[in-house]
Each structure stands twice: as structure tokens, then as C-alpha cells.
N, CA, C and O atoms as a Tinker XYZ file with bonds, in Angstrom:
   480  protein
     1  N     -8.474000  -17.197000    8.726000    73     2
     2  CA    -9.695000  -16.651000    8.164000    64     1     3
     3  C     -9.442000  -16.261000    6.712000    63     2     4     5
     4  O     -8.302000  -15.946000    6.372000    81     3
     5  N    -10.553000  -16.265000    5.752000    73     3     6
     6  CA   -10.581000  -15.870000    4.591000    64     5     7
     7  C    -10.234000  -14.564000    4.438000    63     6     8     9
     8  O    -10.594000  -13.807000    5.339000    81     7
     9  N     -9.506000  -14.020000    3.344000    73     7    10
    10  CA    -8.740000  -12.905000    2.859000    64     9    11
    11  C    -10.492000  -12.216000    2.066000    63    10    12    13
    12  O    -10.496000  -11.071000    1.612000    81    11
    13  N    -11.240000  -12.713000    2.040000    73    11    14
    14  CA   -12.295000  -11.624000    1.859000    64    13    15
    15  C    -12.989000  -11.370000    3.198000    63    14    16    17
    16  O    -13.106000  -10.274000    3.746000    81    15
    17  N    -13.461000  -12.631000    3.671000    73    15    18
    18  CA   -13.927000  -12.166000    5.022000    64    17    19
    19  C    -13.217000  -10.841000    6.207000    63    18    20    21
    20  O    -13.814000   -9.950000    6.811000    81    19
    21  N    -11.837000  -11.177000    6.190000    73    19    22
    22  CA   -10.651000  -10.339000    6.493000    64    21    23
    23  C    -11.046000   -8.408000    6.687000    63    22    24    25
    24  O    -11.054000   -7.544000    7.564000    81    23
    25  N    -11.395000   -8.612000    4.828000    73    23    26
    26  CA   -11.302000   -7.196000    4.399000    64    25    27
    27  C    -12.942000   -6.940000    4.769000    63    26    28    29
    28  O    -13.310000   -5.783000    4.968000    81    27
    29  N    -13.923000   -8.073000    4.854000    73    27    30
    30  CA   -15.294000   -7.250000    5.242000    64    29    31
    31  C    -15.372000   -6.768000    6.289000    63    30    32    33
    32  O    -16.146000   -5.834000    6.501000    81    31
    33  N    -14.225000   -7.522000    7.647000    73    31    34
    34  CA   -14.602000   -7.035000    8.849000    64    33    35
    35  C    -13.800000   -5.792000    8.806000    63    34    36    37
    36  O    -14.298000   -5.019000    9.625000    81    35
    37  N    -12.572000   -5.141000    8.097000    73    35    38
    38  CA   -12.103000   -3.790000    7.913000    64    37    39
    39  C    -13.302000   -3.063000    7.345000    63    38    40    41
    40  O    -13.739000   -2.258000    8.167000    81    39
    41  N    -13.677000   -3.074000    6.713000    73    39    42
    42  CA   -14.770000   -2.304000    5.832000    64    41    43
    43  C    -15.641000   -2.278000    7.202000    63    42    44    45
    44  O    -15.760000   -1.189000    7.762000    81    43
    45  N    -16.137000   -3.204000    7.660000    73    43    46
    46  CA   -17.248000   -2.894000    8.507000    64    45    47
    47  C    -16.830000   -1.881000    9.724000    63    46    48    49
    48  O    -17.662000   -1.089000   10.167000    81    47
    49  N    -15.813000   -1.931000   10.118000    73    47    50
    50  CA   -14.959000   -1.453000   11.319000    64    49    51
    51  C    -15.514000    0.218000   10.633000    63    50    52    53
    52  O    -16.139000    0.989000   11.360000    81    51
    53  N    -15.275000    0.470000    9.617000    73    51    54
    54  CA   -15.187000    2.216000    9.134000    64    53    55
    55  C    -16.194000    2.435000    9.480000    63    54    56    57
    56  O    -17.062000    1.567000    9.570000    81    55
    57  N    -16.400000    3.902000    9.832000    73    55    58
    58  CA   -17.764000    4.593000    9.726000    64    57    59
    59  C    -18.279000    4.876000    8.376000    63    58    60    61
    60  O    -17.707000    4.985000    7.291000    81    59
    61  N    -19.599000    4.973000    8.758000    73    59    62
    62  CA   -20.068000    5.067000    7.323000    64    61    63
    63  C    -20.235000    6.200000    6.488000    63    62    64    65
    64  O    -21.054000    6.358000    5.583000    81    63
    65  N    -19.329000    6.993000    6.916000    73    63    66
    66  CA   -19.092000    8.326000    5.592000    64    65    67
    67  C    -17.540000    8.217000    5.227000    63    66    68    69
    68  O    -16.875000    9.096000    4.680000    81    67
    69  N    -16.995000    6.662000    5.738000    73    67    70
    70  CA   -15.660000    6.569000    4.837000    64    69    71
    71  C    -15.712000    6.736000    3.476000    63    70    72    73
    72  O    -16.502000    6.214000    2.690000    81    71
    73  N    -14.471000    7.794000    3.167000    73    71    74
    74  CA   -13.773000    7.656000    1.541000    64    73    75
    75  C    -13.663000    6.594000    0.792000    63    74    76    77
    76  O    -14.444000    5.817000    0.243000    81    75
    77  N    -11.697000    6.809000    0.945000    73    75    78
    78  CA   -10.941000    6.023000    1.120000    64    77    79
    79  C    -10.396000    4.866000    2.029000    63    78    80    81
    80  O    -10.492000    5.136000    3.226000    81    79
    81  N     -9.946000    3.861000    1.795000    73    79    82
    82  CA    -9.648000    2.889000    2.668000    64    81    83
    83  C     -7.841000    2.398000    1.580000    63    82    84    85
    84  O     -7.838000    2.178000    0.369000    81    83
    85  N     -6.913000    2.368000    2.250000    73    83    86
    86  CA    -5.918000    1.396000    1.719000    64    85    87
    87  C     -4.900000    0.284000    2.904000    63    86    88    89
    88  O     -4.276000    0.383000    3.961000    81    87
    89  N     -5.129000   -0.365000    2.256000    73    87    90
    90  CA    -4.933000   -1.959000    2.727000    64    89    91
    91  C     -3.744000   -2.579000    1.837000    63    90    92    93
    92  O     -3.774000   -2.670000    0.610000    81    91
    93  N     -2.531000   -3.053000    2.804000    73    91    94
    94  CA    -1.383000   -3.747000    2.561000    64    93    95
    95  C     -1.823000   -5.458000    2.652000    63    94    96    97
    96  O     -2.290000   -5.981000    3.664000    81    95
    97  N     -1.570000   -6.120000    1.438000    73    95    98
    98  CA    -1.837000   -7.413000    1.311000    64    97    99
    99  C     -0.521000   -8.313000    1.393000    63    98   100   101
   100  O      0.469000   -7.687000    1.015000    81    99
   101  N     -0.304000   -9.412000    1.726000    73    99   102
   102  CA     1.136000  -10.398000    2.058000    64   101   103
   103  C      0.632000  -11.548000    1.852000    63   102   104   105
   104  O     -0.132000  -12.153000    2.603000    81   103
   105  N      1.148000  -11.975000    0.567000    73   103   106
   106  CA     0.520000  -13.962000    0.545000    64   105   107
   107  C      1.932000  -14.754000    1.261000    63   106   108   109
   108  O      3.070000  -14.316000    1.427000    81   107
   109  N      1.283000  -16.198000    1.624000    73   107   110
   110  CA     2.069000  -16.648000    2.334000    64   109   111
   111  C      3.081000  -17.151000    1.736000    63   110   112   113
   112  O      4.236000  -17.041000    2.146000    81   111
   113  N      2.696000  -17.817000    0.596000    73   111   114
   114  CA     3.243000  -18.920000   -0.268000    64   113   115
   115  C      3.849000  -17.800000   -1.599000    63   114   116   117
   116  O      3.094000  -17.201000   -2.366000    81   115
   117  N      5.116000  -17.731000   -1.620000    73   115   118
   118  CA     5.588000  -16.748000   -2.763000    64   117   119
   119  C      5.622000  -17.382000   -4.108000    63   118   120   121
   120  O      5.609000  -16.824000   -5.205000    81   119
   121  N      5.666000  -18.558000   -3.844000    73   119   122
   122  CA     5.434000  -19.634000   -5.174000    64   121   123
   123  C      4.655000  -18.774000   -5.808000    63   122   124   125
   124  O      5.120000  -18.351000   -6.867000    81   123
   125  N      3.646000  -18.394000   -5.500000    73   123   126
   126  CA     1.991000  -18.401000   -5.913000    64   125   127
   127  C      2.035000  -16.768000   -6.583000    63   126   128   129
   128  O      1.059000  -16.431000   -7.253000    81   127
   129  N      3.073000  -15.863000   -6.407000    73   127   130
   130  CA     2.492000  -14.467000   -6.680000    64   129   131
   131  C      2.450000  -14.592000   -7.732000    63   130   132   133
   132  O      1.266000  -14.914000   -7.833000    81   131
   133  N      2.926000  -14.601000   -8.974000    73   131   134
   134  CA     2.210000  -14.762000  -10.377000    64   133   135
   135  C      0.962000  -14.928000   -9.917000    63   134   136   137
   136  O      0.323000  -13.997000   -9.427000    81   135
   137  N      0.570000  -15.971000  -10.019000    73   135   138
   138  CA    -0.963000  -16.398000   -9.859000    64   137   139
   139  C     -1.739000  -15.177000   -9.294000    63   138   140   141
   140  O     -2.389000  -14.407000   -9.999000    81   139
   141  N     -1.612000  -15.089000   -8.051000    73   139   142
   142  CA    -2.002000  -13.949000   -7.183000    64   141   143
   143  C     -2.369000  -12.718000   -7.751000    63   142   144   145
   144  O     -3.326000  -11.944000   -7.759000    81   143
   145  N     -0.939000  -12.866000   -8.348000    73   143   146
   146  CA    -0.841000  -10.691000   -9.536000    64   145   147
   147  C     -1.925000  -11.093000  -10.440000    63   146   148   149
   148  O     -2.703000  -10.219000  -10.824000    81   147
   149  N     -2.074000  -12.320000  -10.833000    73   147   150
   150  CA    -2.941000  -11.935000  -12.181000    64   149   151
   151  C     -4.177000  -11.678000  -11.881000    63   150   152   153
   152  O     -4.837000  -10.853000  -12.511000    81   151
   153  N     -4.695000  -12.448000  -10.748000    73   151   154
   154  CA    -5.898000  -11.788000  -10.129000    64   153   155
   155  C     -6.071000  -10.257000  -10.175000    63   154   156   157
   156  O     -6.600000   -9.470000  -10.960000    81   155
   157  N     -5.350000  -10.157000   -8.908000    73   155   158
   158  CA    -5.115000   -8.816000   -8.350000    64   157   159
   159  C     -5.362000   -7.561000   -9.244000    63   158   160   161
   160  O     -5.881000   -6.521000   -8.837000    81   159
   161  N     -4.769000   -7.873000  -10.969000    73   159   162
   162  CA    -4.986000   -6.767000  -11.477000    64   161   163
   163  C     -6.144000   -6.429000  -11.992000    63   162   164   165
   164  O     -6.347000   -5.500000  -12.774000    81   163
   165  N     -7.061000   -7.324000  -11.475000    73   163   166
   166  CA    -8.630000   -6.458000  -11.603000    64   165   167
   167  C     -8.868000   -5.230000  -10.772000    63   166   168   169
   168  O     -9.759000   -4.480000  -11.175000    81   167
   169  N     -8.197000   -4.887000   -9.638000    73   167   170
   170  CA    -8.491000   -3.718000   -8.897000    64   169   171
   171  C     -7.535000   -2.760000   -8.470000    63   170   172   173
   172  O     -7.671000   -1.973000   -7.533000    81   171
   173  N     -6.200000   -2.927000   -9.501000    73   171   174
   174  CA    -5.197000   -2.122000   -9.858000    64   173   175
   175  C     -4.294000   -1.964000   -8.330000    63   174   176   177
   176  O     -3.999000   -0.922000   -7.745000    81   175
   177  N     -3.942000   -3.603000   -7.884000    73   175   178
   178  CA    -3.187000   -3.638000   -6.739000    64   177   179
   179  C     -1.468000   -3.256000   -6.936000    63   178   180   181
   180  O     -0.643000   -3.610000   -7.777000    81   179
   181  N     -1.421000   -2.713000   -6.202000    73   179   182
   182  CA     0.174000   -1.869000   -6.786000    64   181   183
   183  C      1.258000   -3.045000   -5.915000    63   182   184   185
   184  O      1.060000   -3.493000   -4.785000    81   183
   185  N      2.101000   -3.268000   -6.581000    73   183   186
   186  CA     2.831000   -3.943000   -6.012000    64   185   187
   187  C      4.095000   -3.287000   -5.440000    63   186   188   189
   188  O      4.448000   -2.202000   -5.900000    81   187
   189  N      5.033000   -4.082000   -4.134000    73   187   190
   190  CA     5.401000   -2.900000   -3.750000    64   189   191
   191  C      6.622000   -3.598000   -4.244000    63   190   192   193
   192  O      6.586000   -4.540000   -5.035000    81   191
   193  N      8.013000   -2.937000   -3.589000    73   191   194
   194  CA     9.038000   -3.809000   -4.192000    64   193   195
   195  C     10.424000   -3.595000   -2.840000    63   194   196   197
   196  O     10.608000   -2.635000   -2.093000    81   195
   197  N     11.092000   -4.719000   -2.935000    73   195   198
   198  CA    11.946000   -4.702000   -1.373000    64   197   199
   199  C     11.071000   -4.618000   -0.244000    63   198   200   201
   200  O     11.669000   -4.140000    0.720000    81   199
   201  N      9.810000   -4.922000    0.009000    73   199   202
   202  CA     9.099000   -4.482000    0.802000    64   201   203
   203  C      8.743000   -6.019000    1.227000    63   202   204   205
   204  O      8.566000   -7.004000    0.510000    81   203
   205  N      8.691000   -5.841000    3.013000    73   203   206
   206  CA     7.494000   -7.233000    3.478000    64   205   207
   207  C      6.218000   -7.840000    3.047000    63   206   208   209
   208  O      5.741000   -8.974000    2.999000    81   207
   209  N      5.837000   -6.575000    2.738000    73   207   210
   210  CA     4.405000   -7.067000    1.962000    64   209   211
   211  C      4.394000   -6.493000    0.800000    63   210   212   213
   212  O      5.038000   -5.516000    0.420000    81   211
   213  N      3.286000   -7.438000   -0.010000    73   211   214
   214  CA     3.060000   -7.870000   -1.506000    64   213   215
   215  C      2.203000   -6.753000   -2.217000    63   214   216   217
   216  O      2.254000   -6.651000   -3.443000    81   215
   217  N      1.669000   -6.184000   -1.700000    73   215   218
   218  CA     0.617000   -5.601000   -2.310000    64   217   219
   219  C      0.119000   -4.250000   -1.869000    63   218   220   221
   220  O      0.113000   -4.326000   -0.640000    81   219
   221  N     -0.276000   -3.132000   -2.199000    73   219   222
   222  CA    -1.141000   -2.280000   -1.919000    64   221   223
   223  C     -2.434000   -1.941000   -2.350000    63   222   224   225
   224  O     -2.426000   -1.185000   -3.321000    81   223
   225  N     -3.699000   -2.310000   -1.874000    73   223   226
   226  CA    -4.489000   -2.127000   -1.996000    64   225   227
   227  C     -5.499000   -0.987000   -2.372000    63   226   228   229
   228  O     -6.371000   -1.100000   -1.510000    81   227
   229  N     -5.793000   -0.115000   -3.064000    73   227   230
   230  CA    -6.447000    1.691000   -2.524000    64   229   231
   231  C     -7.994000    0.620000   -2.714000    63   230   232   233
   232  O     -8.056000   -0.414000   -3.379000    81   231
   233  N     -9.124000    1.260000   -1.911000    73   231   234
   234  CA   -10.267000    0.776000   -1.710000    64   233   235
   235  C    -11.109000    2.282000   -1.775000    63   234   236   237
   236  O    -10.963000    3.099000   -0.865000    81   235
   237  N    -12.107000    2.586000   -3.092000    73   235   238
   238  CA   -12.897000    3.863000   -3.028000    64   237   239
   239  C    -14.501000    3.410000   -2.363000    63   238   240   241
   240  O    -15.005000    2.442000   -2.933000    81   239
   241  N    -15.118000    3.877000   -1.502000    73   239   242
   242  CA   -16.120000    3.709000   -1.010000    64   241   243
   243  C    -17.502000    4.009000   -1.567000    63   242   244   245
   244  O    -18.520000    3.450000   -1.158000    81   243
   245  N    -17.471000    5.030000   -2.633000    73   243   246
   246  CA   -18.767000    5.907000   -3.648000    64   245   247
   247  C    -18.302000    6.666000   -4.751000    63   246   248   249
   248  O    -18.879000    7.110000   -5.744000    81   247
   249  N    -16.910000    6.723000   -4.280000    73   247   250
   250  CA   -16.556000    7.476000   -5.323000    64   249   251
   251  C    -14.513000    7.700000   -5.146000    63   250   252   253
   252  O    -13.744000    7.455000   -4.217000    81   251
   253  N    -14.285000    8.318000   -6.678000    73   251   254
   254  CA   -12.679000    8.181000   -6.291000    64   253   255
   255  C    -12.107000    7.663000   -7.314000    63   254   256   257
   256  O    -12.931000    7.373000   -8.182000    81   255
   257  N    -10.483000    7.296000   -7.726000    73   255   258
   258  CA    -9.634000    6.681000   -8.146000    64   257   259
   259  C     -9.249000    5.297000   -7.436000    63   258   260   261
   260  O     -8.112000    4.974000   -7.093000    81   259
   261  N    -10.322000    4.607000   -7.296000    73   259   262
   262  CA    -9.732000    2.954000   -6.683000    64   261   263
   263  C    -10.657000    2.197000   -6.894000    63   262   264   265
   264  O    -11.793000    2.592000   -7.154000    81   263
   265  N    -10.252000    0.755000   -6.801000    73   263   266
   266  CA   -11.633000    0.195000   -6.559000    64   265   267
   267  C    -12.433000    0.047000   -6.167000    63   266   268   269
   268  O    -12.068000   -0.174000   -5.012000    81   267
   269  N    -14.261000   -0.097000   -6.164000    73   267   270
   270  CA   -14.662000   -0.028000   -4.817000    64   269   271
   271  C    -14.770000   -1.939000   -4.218000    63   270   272   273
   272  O    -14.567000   -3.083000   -4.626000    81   271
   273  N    -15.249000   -1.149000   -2.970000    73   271   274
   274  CA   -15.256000   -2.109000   -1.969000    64   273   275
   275  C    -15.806000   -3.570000   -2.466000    63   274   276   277
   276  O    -15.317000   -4.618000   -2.043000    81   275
   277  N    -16.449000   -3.540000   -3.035000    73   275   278
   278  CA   -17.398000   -5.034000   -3.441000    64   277   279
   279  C    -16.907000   -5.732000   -4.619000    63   278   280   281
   280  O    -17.192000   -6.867000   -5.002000    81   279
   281  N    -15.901000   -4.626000   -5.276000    73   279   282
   282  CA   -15.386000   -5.461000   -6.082000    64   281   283
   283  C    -13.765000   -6.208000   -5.363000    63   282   284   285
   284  O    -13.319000   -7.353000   -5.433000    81   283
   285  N    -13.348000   -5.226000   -4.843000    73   283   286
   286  CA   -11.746000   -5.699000   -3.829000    64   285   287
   287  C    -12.159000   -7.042000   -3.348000    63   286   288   289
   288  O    -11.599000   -8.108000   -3.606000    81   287
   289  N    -13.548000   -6.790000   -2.384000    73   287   290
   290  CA   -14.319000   -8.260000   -1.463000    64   289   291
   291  C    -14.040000   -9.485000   -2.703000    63   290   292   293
   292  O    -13.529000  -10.583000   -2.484000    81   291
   293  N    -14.504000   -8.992000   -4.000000    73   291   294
   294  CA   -15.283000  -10.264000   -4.649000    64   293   295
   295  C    -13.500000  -10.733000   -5.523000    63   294   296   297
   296  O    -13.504000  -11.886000   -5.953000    81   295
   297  N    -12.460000  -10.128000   -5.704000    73   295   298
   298  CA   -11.317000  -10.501000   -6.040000    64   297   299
   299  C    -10.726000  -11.171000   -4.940000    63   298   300   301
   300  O    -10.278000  -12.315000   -5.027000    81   299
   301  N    -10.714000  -10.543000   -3.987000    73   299   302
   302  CA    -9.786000  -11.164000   -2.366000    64   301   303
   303  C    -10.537000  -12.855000   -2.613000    63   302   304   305
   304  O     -9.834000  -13.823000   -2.904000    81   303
   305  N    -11.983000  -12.942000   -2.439000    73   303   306
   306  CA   -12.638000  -13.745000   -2.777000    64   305   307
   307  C    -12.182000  -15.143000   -3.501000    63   306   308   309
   308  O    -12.110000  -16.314000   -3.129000    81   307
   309  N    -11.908000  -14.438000   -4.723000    73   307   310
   310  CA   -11.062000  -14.926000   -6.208000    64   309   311
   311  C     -9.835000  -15.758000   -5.452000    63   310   312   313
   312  O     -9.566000  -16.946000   -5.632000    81   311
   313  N     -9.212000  -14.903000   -4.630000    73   311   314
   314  CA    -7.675000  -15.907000   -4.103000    64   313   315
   315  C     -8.139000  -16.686000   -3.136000    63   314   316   317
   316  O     -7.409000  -17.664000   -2.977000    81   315
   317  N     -9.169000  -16.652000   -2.337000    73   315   318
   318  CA    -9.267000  -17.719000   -1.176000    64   317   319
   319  C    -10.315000  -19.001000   -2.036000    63   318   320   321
   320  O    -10.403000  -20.100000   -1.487000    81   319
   321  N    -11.015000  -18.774000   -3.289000    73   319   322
   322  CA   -11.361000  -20.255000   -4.008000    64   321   323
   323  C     -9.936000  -20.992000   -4.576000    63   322   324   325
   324  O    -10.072000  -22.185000   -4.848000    81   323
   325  N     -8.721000  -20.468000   -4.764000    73   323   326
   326  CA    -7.972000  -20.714000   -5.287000    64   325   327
   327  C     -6.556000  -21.659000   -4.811000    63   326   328   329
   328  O     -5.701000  -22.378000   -5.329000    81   327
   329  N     -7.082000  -20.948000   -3.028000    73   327   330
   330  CA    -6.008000  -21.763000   -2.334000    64   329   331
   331  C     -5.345000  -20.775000   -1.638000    63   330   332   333
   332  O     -5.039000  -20.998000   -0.467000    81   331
   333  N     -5.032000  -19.578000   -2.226000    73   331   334
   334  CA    -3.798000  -18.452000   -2.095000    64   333   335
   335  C     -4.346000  -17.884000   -0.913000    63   334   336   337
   336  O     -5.356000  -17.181000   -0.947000    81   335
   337  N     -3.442000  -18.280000    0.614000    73   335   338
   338  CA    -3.480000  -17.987000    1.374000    64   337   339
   339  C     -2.651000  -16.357000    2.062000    63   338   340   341
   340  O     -1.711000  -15.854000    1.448000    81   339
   341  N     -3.200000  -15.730000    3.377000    73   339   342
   342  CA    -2.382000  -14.728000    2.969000    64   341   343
   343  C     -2.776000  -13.406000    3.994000    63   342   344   345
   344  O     -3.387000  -13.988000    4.890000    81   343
   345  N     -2.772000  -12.829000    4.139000    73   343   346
   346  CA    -3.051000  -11.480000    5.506000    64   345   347
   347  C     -3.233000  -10.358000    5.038000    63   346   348   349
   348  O     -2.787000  -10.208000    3.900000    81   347
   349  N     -3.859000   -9.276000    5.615000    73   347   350
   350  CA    -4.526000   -7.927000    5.255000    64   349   351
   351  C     -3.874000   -7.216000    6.135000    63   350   352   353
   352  O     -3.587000   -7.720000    7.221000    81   351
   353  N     -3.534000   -5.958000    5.834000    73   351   354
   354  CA    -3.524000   -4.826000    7.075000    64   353   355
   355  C     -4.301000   -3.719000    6.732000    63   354   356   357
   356  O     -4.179000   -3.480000    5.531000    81   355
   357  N     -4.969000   -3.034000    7.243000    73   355   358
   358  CA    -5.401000   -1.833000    6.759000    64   357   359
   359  C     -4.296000   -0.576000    7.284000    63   358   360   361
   360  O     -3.648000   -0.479000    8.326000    81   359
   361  N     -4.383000    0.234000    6.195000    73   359   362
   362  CA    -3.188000    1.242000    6.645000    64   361   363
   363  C     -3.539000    2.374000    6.999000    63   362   364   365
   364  O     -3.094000    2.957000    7.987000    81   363
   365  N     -4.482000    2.860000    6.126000    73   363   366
   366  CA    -4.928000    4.282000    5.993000    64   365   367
   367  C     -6.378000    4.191000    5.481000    63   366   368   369
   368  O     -6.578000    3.380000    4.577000    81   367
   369  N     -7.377000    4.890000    5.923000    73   367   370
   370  CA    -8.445000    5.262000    6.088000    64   369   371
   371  C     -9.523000    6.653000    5.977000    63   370   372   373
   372  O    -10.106000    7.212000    6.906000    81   371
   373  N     -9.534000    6.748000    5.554000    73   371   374
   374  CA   -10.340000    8.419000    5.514000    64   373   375
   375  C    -11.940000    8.773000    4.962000    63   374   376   377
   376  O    -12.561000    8.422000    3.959000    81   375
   377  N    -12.267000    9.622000    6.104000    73   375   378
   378  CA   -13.623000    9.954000    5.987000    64   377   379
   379  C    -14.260000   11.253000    5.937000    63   378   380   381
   380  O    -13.501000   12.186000    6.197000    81   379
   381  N    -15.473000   11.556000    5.665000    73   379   382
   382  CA   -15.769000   12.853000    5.654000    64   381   383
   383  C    -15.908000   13.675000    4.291000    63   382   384   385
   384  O    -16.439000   14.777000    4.160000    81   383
   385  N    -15.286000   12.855000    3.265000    73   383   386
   386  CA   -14.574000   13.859000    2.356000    64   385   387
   387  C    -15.677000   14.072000    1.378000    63   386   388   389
   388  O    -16.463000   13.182000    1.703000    81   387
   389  N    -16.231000   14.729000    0.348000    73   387   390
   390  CA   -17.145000   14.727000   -0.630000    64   389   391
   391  C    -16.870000   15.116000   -1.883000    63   390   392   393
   392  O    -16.036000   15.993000   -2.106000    81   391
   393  N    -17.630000   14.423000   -2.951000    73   391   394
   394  CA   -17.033000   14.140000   -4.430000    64   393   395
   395  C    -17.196000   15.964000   -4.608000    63   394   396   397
   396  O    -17.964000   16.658000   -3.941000    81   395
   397  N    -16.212000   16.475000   -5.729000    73   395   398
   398  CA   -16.393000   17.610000   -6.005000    64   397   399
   399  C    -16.508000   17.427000   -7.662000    63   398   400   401
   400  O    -15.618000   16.940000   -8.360000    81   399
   401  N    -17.813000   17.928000   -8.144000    73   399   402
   402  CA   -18.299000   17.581000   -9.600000    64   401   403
   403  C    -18.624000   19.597000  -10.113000    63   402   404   405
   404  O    -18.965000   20.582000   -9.458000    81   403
   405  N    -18.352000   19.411000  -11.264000    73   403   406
   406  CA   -18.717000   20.350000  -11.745000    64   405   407
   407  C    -20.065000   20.602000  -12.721000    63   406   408   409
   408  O    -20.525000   20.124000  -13.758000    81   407
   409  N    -20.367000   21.515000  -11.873000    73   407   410
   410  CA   -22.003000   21.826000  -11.886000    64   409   411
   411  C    -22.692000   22.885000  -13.037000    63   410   412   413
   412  O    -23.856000   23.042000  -13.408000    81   411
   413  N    -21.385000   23.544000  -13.425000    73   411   414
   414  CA   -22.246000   24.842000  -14.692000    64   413   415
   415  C    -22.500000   24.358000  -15.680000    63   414   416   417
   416  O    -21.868000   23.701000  -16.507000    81   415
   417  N    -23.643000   24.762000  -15.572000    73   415   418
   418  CA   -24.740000   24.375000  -16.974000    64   417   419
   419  C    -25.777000   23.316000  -16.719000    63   418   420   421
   420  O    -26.811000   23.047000  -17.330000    81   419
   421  N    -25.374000   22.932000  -15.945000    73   419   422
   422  CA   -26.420000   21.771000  -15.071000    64   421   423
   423  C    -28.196000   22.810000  -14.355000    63   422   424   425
   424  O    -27.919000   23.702000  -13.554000    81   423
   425  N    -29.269000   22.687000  -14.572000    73   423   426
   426  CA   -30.348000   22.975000  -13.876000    64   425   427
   427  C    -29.750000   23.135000  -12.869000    63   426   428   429
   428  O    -28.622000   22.723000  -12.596000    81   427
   429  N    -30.739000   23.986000  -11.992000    73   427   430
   430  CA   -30.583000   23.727000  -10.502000    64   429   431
   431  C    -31.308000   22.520000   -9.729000    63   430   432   433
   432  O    -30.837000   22.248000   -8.625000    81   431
   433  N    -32.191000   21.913000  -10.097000    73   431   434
   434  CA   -32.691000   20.441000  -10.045000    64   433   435
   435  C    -31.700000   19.560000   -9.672000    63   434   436   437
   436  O    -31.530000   19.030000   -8.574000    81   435
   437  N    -30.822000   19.414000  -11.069000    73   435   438
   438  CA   -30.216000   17.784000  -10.766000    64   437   439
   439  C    -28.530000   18.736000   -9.655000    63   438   440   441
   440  O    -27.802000   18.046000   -8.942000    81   439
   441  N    -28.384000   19.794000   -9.766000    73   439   442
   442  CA   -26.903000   20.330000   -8.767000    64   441   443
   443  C    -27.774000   19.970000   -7.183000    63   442   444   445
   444  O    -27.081000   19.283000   -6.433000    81   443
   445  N    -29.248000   20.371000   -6.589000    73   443   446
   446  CA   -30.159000   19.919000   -5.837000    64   445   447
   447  C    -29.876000   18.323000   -5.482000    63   446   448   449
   448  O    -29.383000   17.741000   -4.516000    81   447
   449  N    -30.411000   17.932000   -6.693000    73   447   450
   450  CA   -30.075000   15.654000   -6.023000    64   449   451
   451  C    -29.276000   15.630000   -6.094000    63   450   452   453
   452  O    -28.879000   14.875000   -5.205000    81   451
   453  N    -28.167000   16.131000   -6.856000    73   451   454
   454  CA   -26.803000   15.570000   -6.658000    64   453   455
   455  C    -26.154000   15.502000   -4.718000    63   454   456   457
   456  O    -25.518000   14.711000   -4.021000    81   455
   457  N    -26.833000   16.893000   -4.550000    73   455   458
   458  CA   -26.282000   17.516000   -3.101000    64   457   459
   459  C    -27.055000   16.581000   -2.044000    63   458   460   461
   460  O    -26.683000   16.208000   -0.932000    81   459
   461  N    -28.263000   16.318000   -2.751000    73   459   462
   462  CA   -29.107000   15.129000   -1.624000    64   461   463
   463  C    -28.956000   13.913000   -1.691000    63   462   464   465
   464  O    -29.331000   13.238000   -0.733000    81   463
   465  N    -28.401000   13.317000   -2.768000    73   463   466
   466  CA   -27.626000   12.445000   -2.662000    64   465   467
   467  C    -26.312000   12.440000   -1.895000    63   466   468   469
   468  O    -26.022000   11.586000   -1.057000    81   467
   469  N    -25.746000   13.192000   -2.155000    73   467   470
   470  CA   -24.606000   12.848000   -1.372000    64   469   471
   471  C    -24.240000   13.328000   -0.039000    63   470   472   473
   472  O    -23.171000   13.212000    0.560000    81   471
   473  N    -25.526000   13.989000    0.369000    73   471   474
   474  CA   -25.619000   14.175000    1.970000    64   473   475
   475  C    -25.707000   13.295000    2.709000    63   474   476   477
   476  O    -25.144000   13.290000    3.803000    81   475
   477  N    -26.816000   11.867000    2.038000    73   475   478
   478  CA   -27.100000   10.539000    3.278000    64   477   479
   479  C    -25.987000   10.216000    3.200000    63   478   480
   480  O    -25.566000    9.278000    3.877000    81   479
């Protein structure tokens, strides 16, 4: 199966007040990691080193330090037009959590949508 398709059915698996998501990537063909990395560094895949697998993934869901999800999909994407075959794991996962923004000086209006926004 495709290395984006892969990661949609992880994504879909989460509930939907997931965070974070991080995902260990392994191409098959080592020829190819150049190629691979240069992709990859559109969504700041950490590479690991002495390690079985190639890659670490962080995946932000609304908010966060990672990429989000649709862009990870549309790079993974990027390697399966390319040829670069290869496996996903998801590792770690987390939900529940909510952005913490700082609010003084802000109306009470937009501190209001901010909070109703990020309740659905």
C-alpha cells in the first residue's frame, strides 16, 4: 500500500481531539535516501541514526511544533509518485490537549471565539 494512504488510515484510526501524532518511517531501497531526505525536509523529518528505521515523523493536528497532517499526507504522497517504496509505524499519539495562547489585552470577544473555537 501507498506510504500516504498508510498514514491516512493512522490519522483516521485517532480520535478526533488528537494533538500530536509521531510516526517512524523505513524506506526499503537505501539507494534512494538522499532522494527520500530531500523530500522529507518539507516537514522537518528527523532522521534517526544507528537505528532500523529512517525517519521520525512529529505530525501537529491544529496546532503545535510539527507538521500538520495534510501536508505529511501530501509529502508521503511526493515519495510514492516517485517510486520510493517503504513502511510507517505510528509510535506515539496524544489527545485532549489545548493550544495555550496568551490573551491580555485581547477584548473579551475574540478570548470568547478563540475558546469556541477550540472547544468543537
Amino acid at each position: 500500500m501507498a506510504l500516504a494512504d498508510d498514514f491516512q488510515q493512522i490519522v483516521d484510526s485517532l480520535p478526533p481531539d488528537w494533538t500530536n501524532l509521531v510516526c517512524d518511517l523505513r524506506i526499503f531501497d537505501e539507494d534512494r535516501y538522499i532522494e527520500a531526505a530531500t523530500i522529507l525536509v518539507q516537514i522537518n523529518a528527523q532522521p534517526y541514526s544507528k537505528h532500523d528505521w529512517h525517519w521520525r515523523l512529529p505530525v501537529a493536528h491544529e496546532f503545535g511544533h510539527a507538521a500538520p497532517a495534510e501536508t505529511v499526507r501530501g509529502t508521503l504522497a511526493l515519495l510514492d509518485e516517485q517510486g520510493i517504496e517503504g513502511e510507517l509505524a505510528a509510535r506515539d499519539a496524544r489527545s485532549g490537549r489545548v493550544e495555550i495562547t496568551q490573551g491580555w489585552g485581547r477584548p473579551e470577544s475574540v478570548r470568547r471565539e478563540f475558546a469556541r473555537r477550540r472547544s468543537q
